[in-house]
C-alpha positions in Angstrom: -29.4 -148.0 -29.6 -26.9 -146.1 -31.9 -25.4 -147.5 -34.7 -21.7 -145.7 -35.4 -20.3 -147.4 -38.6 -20.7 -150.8 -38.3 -20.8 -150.9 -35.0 -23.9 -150.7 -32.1 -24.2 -148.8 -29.2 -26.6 -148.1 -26.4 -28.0 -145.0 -25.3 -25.6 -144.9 -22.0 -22.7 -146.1 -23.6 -20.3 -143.4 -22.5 -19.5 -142.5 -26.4 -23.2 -141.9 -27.8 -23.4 -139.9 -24.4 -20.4 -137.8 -25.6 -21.8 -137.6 -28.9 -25.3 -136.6 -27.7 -24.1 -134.0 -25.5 -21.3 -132.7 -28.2 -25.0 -132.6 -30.8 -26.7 -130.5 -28.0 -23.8 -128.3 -27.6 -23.0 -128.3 -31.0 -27.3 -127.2 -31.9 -27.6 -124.9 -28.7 -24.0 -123.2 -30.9 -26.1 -123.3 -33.9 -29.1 -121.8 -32.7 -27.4 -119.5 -30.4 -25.7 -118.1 -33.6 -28.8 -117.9 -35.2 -30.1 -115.8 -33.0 -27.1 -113.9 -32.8 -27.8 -113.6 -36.5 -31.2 -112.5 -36.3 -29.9 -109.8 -33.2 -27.0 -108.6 -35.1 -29.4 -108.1 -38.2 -31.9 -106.2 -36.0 -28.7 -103.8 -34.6 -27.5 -103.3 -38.0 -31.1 -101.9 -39.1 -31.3 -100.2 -35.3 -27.6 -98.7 -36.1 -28.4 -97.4 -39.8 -30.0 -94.3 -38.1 -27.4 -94.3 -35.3 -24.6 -94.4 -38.2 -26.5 -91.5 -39.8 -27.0 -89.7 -36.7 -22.9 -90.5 -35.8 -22.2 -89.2 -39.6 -24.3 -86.1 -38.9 -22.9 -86.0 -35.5 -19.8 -86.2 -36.5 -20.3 -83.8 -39.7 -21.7 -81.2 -36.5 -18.5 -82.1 -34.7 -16.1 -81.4 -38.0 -18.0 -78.2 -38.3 -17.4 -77.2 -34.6 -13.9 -78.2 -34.9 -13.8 -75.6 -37.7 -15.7 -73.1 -36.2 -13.3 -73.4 -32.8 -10.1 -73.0 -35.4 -12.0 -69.8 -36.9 -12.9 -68.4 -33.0 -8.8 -69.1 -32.3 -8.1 -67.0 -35.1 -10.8 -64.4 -34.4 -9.7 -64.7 -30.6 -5.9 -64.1 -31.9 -6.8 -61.4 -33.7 -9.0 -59.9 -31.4 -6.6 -60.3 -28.8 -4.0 -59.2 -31.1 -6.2 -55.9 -31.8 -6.6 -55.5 -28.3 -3.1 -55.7 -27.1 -2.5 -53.0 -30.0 -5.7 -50.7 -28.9 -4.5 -51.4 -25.2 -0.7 -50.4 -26.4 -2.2 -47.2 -27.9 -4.7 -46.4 -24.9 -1.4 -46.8 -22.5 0.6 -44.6 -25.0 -2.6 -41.8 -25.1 -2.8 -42.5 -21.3 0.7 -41.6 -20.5 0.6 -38.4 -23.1 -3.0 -36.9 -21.4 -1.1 -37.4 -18.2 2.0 -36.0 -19.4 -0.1 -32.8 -20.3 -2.1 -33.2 -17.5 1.1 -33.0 -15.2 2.4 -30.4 -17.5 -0.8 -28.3 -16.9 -1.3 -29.4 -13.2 2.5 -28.3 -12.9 1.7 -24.5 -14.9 -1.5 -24.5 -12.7 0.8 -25.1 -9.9 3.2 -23.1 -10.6 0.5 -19.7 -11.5 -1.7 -20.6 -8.3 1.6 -20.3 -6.3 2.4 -16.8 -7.7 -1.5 -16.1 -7.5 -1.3 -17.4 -3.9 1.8 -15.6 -2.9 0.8 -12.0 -4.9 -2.8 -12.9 -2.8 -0.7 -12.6 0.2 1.6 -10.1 -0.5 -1.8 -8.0 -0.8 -3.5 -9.5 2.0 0.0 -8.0 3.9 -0.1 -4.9 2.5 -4.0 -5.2 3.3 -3.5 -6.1 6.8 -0.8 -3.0 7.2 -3.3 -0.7 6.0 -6.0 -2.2 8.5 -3.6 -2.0 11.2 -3.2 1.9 10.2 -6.4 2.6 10.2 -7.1 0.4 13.9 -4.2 2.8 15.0 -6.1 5.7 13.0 -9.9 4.5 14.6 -7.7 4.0 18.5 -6.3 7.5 17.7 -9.9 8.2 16.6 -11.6 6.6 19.4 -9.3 8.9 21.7 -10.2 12.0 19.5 -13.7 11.4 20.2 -13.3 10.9 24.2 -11.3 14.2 24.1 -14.2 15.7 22.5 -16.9 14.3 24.8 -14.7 15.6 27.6 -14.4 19.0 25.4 -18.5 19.4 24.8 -19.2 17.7 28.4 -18.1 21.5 30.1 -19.7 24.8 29.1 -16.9 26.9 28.8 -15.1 24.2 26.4 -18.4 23.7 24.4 -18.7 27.0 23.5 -14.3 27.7 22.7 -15.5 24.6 20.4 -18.4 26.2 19.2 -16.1 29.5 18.6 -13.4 27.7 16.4 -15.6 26.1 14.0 -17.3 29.2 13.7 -13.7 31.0 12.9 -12.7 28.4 10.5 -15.8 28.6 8.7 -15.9 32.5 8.5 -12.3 32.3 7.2 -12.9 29.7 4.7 -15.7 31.9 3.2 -14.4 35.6 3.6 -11.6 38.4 3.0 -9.4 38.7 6.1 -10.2 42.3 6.1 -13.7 41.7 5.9 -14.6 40.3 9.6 -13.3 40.8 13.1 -13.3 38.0 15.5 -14.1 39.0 19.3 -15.4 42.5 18.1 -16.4 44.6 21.2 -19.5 46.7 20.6 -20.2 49.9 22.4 -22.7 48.6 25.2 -19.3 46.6 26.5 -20.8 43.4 25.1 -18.2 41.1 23.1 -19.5 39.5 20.1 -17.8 36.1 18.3 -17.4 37.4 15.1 -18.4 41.0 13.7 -19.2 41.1 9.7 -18.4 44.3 8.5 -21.5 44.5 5.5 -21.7 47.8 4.4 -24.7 49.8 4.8 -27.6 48.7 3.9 -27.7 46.6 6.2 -24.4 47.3 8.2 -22.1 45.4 10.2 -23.9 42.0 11.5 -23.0 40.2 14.4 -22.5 36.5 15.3 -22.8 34.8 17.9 -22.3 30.8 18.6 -24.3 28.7 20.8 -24.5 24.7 21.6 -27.2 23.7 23.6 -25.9 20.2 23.7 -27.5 19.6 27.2 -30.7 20.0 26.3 -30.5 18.3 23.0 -29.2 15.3 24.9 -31.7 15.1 27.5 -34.4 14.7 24.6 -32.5 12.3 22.8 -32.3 10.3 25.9 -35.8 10.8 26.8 -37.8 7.0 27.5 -41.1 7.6 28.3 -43.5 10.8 27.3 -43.1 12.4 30.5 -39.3 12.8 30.0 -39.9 14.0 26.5 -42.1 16.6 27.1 -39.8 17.7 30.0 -37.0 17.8 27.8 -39.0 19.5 24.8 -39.8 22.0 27.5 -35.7 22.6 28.5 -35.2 22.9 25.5 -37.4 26.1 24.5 -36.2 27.3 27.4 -32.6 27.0 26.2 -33.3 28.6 22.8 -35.9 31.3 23.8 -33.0 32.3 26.0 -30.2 32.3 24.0 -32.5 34.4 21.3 -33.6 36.7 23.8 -30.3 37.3 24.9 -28.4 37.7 21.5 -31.4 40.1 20.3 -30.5 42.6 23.2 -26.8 42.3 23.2 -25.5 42.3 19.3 -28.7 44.8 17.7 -27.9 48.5 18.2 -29.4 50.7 16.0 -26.7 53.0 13.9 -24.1 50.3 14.6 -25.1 47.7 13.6 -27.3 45.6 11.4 -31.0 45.5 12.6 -30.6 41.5 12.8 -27.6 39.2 13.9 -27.2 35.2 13.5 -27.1 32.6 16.1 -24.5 30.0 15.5 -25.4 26.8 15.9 -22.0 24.0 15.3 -24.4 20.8 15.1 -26.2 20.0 12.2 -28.2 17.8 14.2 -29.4 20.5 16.7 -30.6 22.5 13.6 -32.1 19.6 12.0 -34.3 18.9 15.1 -35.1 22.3 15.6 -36.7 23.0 11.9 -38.5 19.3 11.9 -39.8 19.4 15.5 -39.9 22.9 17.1 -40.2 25.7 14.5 -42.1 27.9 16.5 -38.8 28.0 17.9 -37.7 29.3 14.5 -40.3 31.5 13.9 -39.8 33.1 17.5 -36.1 33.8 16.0 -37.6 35.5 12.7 -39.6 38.2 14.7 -36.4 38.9 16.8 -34.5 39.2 13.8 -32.3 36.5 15.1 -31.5 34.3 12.3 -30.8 30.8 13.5 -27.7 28.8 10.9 -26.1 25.6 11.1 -22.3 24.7 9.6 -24.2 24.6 6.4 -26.3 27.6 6.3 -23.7 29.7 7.9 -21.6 29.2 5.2 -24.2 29.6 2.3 -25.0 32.8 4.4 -21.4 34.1 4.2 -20.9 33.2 0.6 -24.2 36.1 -0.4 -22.3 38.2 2.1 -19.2 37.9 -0.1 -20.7 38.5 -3.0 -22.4 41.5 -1.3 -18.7 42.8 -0.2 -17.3 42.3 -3.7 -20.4 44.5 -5.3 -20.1 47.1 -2.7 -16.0 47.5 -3.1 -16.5 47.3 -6.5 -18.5 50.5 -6.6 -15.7 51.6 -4.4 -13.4 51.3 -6.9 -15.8 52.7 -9.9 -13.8 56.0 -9.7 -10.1 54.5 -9.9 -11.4 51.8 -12.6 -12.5 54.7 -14.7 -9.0 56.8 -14.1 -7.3 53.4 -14.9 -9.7 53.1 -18.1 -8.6 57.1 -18.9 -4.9 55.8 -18.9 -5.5 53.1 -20.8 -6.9 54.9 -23.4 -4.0 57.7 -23.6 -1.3 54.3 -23.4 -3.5 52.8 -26.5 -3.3 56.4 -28.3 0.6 56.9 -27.8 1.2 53.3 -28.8 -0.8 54.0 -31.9 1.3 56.8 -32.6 4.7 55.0 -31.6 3.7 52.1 -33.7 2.9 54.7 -37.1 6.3 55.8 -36.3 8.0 52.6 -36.5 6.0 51.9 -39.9 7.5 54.9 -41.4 10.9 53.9 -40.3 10.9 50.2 -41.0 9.4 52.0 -44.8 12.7 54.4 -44.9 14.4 51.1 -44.2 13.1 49.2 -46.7 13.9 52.2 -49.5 17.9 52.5 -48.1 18.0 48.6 -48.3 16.5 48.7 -51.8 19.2 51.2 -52.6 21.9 49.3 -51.4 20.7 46.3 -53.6 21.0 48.5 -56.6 24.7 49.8 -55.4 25.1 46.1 -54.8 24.1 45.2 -58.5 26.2 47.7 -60.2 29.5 46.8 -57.9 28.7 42.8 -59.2 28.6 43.7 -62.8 31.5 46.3 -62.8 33.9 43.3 -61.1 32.2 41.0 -63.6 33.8 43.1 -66.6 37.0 43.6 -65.0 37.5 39.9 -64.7 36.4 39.5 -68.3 39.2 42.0 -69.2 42.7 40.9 -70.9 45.6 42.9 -69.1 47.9 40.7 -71.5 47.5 43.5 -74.3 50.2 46.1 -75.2 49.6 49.6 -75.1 51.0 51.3 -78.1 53.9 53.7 -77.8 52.9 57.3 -76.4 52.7 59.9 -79.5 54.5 63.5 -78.6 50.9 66.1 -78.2 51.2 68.3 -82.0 50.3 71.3 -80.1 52.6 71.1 -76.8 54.6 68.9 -77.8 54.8 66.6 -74.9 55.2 63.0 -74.3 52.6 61.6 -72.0 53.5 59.5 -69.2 52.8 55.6 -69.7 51.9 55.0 -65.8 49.3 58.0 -66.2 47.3 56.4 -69.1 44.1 55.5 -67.6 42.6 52.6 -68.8 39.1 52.0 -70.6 37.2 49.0 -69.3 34.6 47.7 -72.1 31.4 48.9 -71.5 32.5 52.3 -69.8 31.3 55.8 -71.7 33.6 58.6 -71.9 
């Protein structure tokens, strides 16, 4: 039973049932607070740290908030700087391009003059290749014509015969020589040297054996070589034998004579590989000359010419020396002569100076003299009696005597 006021009521009277379960509600509030109390007391000690942490946080946050303001500005003005450095890169870009152009342009401009002076040469070049392939096809053609020239005896040795001419003439007097001489035993030598004695006239005579020289330069094995060595002696001990018979006559002409040879390379071959060949020559006084040689050879003869014609001409040199001497005399004489009359000269010129002096002075005083001045009247002579004539008075310059 509970007892409300002054009035009673039992346990299941709907009222103390509302009023038991309003207590329980009302204690399960109270104790529910409480221990939302005690919890709320717990978080605020478990948020002091949190709050710190937050006010740190925060602090941290504040900071970065700063530091992101300070990286806009840096950003601005790096960017700022960079759009500037950028400007001035583009404005340095476009002025190394604008030289760049400007020297690609001049580089241009000289390779292009380079290029077309390089091919004005290279034309020029070509022309004067194509000359000389005209000059090696004319060339070419020269040297078939000559094959074909030394390829026949007859036109061998004509060839032989004009290089031996032109050398001769080259070397000596006109009057010195005689091509095609014809010697007393009927033979007919190239070219006839007239020397004077010692030693005489000495006759030349041209040979080519170009057949024989051939054959050895073509020779393969050793059997061809030896049969062309062999040819070849027999060639040259021919042509010595027969030159010593026909051009050596004793009292006509020299006692030796010289065997012409127009190829260098004969006479080469023949002094490095066969000069018993020469030798043989030597003791038939048959003197064996190439272009070369020949014309060393006819240079001594010159000289040999000259020494002999100038003994020729000792006699007239010493006439001419005797004339000379009388044509130095009479000029001395002439030329004492003319120093005597330039000194006669000299002594009527001085004398015409002196006439020339006195002539100055005398018109000197007469244009110092006054012609204003009257002449007194004439005076009758005491002795004669006479009146002398005015117009006949001769006047007295100053200066003059008597």
């Amino acid at each position: 039973m509970i007892t409300l006021g002054d009035t009673t009521y039992p346990l299941d009277h709907p009222l103390v049932l509302g009023l038991l379960g309003f207590g329980a509600v009302l204690l399960f509030m109270v104790i529910l607070l409480i221990i939302t109390v005690r919890a709320a007391g717990r978080s605020a000690r478990m948020a002091e740290p949190m709050a710190h942490h937050m006010s740190n946080l925060s602090q941290r946050v504040q900071g970065l908030s700063d530091g992101q303001h300070q990286l806009a500005g840096g950003l601005n003005h790096v960017s700022e700087a960079q759009a500037a450095a950028q400007a001035n890169m583009l404005q340095l870009m476009e002025q190394r391009l604008a030289q760049v152009s400007e020297r690609m342009n001049e580089n241009l401009q000289g390779s292009a003059r380079r290029t077309a002076q390089s091919l004005g040469d290279l034309q020029q070049r070509l022309a004067v290749i194509d000359k000389a392939q005209d000059n090696i096809t004319k060339l070419s053609g020269d040297v078939l014509s000559l094959q074909d020239i030394l390829s026949n005896k007859q036109t061998r040795g004509a060839f032989g015969e004009i290089q031996l001419h032109d050398i001769v003439s080259k070397a000596l007097p006109k009057d010195s020589y005689t091509l095609q001489h014809t010697l007393s035993n009927g033979r007919r030598a190239d070219c006839l040297i007239h020397l004077p004695n010692p030693p005489g006239p000495i006759c030349i005579d041209s040979k080519f054996p170009l057949e024989a020289y051939e054959k050895l330069r073509r020779a393969n094995t050793d059997w061809e070589l030896n049969e062309a060595a062999k040819f070849l002696r027999i060639t040259l001990r021919k042509h010595i034998k027969d030159i010593s018979e026909k051009y050596i006559l004793e009292g006509e002409t020299a006692d030796g004579a010289l065997m012409f040879l127009p190829s260098e390379a004969v006479y080469a071959e023949l002094h490095a590989n066969f000069p018993e060949l020469v030798r043989e020559g030597f003791a038939a006084r048959v003197w064996i000359v190439s272009p070369t040689t020949c014309m060393a050879t006819l240079n001594t003869m010159r000289a040999i010419l000259k020494d002999a014609r100038m003994r020729e001409q000792a006699g007239a040199i010493r006439r001419e020396l005797s004339l000379l001497f009388a044509d130095v005399d009479r000029l001395s004489t002439r030329v004492e002569n003319l120093d005597r009359h330039f000194s006669q000269a000299a002594k009527d010129v001085s004398d015409i100076k002196i006439s020339a002096d006195k002539a100055g002075r005398r018109a000197k005083r007469l244009d110092n003299f006054d012609f204003e001045e009257l002449a007194p009247d004439p005076v009758a002579d005491p002795v004669t009696g006479a009146v002398p004539d005015p117009a006949a008075r001769v006047v007295k310059l100053p200066g003059d005597k008597g």
